[in-house]
C-alpha positions as CSV (number, residue, x, y, z in Angstrom):
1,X,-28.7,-55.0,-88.7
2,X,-27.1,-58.0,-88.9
3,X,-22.7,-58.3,-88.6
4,X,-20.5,-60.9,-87.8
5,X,-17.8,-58.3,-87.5
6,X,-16.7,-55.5,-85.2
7,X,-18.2,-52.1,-85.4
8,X,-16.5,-49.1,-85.3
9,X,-18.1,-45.6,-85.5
10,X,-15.6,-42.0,-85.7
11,X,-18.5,-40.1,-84.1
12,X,-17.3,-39.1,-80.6
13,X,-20.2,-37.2,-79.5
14,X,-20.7,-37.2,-75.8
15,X,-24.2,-39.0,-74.8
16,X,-25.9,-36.9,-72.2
17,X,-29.4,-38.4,-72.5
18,X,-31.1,-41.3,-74.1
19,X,-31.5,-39.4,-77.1
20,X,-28.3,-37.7,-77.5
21,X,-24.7,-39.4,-78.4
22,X,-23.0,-40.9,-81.1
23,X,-25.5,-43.7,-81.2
24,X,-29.1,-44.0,-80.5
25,X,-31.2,-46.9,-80.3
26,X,-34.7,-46.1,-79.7
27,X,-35.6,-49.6,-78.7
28,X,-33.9,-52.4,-76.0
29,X,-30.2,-53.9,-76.9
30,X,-29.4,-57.1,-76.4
31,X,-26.2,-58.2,-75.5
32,X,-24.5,-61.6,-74.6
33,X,-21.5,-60.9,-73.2
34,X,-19.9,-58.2,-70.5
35,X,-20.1,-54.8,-72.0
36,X,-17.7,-51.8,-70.9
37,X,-18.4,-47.9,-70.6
38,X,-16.0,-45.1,-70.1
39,X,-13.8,-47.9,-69.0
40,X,-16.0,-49.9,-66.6
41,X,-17.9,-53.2,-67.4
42,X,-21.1,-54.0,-66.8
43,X,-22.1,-57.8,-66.9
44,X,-21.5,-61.1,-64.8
45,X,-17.7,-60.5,-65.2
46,X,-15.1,-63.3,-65.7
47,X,-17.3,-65.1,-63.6
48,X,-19.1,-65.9,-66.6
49,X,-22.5,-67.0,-64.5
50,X,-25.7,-65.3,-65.1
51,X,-26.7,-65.2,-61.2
52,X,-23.2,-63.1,-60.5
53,X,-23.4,-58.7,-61.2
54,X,-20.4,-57.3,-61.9
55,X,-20.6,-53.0,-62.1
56,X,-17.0,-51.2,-62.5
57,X,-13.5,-51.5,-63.7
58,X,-12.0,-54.7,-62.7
59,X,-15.6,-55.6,-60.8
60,X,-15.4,-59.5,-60.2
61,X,-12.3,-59.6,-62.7
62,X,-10.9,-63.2,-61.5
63,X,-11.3,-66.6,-63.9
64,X,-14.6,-68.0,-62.2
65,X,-14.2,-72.0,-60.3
66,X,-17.8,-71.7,-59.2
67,X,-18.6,-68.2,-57.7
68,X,-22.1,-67.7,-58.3
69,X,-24.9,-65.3,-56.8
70,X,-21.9,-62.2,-56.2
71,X,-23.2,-58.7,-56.8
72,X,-20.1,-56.5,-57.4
73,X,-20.7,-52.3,-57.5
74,X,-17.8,-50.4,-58.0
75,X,-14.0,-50.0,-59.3
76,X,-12.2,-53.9,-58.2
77,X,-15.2,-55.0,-56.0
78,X,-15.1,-58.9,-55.8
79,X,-12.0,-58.8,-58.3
80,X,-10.3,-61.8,-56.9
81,X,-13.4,-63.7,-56.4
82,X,-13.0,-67.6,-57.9
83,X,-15.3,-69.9,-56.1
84,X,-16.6,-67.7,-53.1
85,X,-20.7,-67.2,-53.5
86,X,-23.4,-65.1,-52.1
87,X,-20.8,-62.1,-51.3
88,X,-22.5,-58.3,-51.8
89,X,-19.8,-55.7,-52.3
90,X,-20.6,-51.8,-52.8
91,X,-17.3,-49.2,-53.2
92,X,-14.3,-49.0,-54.9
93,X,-12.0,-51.5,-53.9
94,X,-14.2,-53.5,-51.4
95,X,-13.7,-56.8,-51.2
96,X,-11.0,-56.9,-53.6
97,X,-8.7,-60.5,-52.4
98,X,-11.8,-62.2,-51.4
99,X,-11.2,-65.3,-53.2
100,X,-13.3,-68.4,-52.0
101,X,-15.0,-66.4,-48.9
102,X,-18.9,-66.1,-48.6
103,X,-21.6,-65.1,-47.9
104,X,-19.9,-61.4,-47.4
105,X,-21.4,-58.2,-47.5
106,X,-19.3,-55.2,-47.2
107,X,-20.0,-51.0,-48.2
108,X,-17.8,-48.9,-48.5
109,X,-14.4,-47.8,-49.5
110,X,-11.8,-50.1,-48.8
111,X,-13.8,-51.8,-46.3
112,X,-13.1,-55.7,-46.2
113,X,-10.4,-55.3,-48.4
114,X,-7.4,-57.8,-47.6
115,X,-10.6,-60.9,-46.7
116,X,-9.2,-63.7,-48.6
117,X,-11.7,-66.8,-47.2
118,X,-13.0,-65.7,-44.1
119,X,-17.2,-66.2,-44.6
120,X,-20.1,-64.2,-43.5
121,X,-18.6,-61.2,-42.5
122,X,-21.0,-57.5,-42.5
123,X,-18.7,-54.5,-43.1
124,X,-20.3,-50.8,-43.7
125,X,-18.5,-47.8,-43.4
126,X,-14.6,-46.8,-45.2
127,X,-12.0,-49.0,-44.2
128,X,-14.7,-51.2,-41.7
129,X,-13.5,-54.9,-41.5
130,X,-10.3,-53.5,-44.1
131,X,-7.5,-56.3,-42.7
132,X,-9.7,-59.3,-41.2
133,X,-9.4,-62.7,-42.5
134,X,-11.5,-63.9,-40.1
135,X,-15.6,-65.0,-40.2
136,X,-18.7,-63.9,-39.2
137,X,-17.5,-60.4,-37.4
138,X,-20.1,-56.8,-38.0
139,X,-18.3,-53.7,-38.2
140,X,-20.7,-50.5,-38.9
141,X,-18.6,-47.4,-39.1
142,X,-15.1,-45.9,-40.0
143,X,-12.3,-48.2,-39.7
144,X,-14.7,-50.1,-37.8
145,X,-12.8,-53.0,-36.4
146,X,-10.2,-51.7,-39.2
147,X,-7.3,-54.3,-37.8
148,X,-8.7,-57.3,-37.1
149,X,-7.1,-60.0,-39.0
150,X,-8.3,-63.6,-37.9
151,X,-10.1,-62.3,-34.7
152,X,-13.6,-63.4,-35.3
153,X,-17.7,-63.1,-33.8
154,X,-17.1,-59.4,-33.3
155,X,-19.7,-56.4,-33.2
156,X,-18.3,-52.9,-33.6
157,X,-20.3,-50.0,-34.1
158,X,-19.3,-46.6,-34.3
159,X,-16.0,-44.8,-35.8
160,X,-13.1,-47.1,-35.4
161,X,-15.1,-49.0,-32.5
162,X,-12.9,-52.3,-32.0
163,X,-9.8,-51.1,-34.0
164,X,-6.6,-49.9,-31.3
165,X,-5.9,-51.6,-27.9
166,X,-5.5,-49.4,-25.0
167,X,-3.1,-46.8,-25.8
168,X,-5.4,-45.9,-28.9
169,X,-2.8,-47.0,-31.6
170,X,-1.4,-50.7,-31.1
171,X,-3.6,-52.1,-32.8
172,X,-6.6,-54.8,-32.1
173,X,-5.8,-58.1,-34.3
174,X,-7.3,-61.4,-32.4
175,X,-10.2,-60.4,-30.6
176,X,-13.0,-62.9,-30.5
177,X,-16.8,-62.9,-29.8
178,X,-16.4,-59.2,-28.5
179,X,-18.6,-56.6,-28.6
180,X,-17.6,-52.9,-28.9
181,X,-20.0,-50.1,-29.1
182,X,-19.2,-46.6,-29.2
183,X,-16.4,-44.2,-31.1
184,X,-12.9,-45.7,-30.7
185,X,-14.2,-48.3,-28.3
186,X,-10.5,-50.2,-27.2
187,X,-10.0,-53.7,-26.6
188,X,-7.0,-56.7,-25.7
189,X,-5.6,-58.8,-27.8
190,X,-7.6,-61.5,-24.9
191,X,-10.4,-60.4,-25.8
192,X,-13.2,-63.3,-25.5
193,X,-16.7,-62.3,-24.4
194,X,-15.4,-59.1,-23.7
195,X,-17.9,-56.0,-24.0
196,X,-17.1,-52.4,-23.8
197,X,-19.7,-49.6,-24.1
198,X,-19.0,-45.8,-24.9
199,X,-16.5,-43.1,-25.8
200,X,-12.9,-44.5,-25.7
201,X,-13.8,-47.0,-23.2
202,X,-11.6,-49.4,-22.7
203,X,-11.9,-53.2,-22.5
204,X,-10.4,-55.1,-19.4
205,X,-10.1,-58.5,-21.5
206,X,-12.0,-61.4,-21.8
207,X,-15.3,-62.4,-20.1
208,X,-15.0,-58.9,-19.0
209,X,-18.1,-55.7,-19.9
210,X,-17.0,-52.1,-19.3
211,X,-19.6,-49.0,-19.4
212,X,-18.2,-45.8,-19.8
213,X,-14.9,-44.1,-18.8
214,X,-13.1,-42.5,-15.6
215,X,-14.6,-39.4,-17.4
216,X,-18.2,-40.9,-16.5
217,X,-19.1,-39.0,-13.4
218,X,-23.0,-40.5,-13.0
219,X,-25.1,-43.8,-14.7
220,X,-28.3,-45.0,-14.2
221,X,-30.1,-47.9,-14.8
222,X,-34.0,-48.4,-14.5
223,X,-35.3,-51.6,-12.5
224,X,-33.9,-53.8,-10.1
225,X,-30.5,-54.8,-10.7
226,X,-29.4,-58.7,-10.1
227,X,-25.1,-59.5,-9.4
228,X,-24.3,-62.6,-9.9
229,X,-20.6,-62.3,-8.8
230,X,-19.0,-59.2,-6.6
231,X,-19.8,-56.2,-6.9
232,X,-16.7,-53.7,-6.1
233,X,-17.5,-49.7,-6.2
234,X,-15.2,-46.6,-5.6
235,X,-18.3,-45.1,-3.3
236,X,-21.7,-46.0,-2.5
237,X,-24.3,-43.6,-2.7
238,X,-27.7,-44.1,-1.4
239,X,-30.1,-41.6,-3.1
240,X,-33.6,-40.5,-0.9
241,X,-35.7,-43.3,-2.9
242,X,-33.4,-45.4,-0.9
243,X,-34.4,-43.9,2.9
244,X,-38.2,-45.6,3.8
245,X,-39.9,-43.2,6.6
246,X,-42.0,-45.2,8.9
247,X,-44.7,-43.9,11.7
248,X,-45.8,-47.1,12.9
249,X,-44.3,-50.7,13.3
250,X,-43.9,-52.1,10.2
251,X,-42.7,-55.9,8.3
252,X,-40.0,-55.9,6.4
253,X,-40.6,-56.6,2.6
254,X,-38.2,-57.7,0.0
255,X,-38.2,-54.4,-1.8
256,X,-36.9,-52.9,1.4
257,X,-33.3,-54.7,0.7
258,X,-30.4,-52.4,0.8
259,X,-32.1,-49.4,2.2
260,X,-32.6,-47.5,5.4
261,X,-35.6,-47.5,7.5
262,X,-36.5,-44.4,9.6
263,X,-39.0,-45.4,12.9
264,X,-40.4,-42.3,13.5
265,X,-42.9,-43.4,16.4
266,X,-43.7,-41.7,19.8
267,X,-44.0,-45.1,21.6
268,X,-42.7,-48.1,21.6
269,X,-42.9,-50.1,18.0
270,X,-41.8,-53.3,16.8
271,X,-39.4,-54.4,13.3
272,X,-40.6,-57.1,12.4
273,X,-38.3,-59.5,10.2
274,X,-40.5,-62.1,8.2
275,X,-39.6,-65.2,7.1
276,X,-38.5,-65.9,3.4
277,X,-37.0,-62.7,2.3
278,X,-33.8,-63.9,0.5
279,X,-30.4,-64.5,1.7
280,X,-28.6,-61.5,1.6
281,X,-30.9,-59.0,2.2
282,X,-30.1,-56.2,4.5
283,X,-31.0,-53.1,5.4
284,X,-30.0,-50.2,8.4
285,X,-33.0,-49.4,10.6
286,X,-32.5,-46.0,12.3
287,X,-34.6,-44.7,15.2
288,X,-35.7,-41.7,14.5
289,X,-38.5,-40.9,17.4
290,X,-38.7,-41.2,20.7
291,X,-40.4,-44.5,20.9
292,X,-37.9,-47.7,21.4
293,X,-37.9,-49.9,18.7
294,X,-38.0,-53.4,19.2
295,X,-36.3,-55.9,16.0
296,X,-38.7,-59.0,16.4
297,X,-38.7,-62.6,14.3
298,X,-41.7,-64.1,12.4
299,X,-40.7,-67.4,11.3
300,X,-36.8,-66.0,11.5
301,X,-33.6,-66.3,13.8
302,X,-32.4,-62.7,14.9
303,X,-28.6,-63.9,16.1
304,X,-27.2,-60.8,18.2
305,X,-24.8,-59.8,20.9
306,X,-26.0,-61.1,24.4
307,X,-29.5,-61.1,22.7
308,X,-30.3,-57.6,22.4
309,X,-33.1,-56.4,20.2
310,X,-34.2,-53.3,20.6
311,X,-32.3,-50.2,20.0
312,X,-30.7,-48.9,23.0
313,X,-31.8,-44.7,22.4
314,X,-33.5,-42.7,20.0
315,X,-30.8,-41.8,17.0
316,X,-29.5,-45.5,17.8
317,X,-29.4,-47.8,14.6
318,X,-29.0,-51.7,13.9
319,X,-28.0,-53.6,10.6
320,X,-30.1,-56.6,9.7
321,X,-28.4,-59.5,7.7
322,X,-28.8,-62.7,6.3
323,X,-26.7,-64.6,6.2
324,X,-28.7,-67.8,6.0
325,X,-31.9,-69.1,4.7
326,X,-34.5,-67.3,7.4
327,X,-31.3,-66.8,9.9
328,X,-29.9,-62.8,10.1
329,X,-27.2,-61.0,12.2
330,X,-28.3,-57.8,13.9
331,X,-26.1,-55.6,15.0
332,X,-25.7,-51.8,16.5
333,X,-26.8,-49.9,19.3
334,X,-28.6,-52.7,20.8
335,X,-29.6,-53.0,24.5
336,X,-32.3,-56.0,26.7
């Protein structure tokens, strides 16, 4: 059937099937231009390019300036869209200002919803990424870094990770290049190269990484771990793997550093202190039998008080300490 007209049918039977409705076409349909269903077009929308998918009411509903390659899903996705390409939206209302941005993809309701130009932004989850104007942040969950507005290079994950400051309602607008992971994860309005990890932590600004909470009451982390600037505890614990029992004289090795040795000898026994274990390392050694123990050098300088070496009585102890390349401090219960 050919027409040049409009066609107009009275039949308003409701189509529940390919075979059922007011009209049925048993083979393919082709149509050139944007078609719309129970009030929602399907087609390249206003766009008018052939590489741009526009699904829902309003769906990529701006006069195209060169958007191409935009895949729109849902009720205003991409509706404001002009010359911004490669954006991916999936929700109702998702992406709806984006005008000139790229290179977006954002799921979920409301989520990157007031992006005008900002580029490359990842948004999944209601409201994620919903005020930013900003580029290239990832928000994956509710509200996910919700208030951001030209804060930029984030990661949030989890429920409303990166969204308040501190007090859990101001909220977080200019972070950059942060990373929050964890539910209603907190941050400062500093924030550069700040990370904070878990439940309602809270960030201490930029260049800054905080793990956990006050609520945290134990951590632990596998393998040798390296700090390059202070370290600052409330309390040091030293756990058992941390106490090295010795029967006989014995060398220091690097993996003693930081830990108590026990000399459990009946006679007289020798520490010895080697050369080339790093500057820094330190460790307690505690006399535990009745044999003296005597703190010797190999290749080392053993500074002390008037030159005592050897611990003065069994239960006595000495620290060991370098505090130079091959040169340590020993100190304690020391006697000739």
């Amino acid at each position: 059937m050919n027409t040049s007209g409009v066609i107009t049918g009275t039949n308003t039977t409701a189509s529940t099937s390919s075979a059922t409705g007011a009209v049925i076409v048993a083979g393919g349909v082709g149509i050139a231009k944007d078609s719309h269903i129970n009030s929602q077009r399907i087609g390249v929308g206003l766009l008018q390019d052939t590489t741009n998918l526009a699904v829902g009411a309003n769906a990529l509903a701006a006069t195209i300036t060169g958007g191409i390659n935009n895949t729109a899903i849902g009720s205003g996705c991409g509706s404001g869209i002009t010359s911004g390409s490669q954006n991916t939206f999936l929700g109702y209302a998702v992406g709806t200002l984006v005008t000139t941005g790229a290179g977006n993809c954002s799921i979920g309701y409301a989520s990157l919803n007031q992006n005008t130009v900002g580029s490359y932004n990842t948004a999944m989850g209601y409201g994620a990424l919903e005020d930013t104007t900003g580029s290239n942040n990832t928000a994956v969950g509710i509200a996910a870094l919700g208030n951001i507005t030209t804060g930029a290079l984030n990661t949030a994950i989890g429920r409303e990770a990166g969204c308040f400051q501190a007090d859990g309602t101001t909220a977080l607008t200019t972070a950059n290049n942060s990373v929050y992971l964890g539910r209603d994860t907190r941050g400062t309005q500093s924030d550069s190269n700040s990370v904070v990890i878990g439940y309602q932590a809270i960030g201490l600004g930029a260049n800054t990484t905080v793990i956990g909470t006050s609520a945290t009451t134990s951590a632990k982390v596998w393998g040798a771990v390296t700090a390059a600037g202070t370290l600052t505890a409330d309390a040091y614990i030293l756990s058992s793997s941390g106490i090295q029992a010795k029967t006989a004289s014995y060398t220091l090795v690097a993996a003693d550093n930081g830990k108590v040795i026990t000399m459990n000898v009946a006679s007289a026994n020798t520490l010895t202190v080697p050369a080339s274990l790093a500057v820094g390392f330190n460790c307690t050694i505690i006399q535990i039998g009745a044999g003296q123990t005597t703190i010797t050098a190999s290749g080392t300088t053993l500074n002390s008080v008037s030159a005592f070496l050897k611990i003065s009585a069994q239960h006595g102890s000495a620290s060991i300490i370098s505090y130079a390349s091959n040169v340590y401090n020993v100190a304690g219960s020391l006697s000739a």
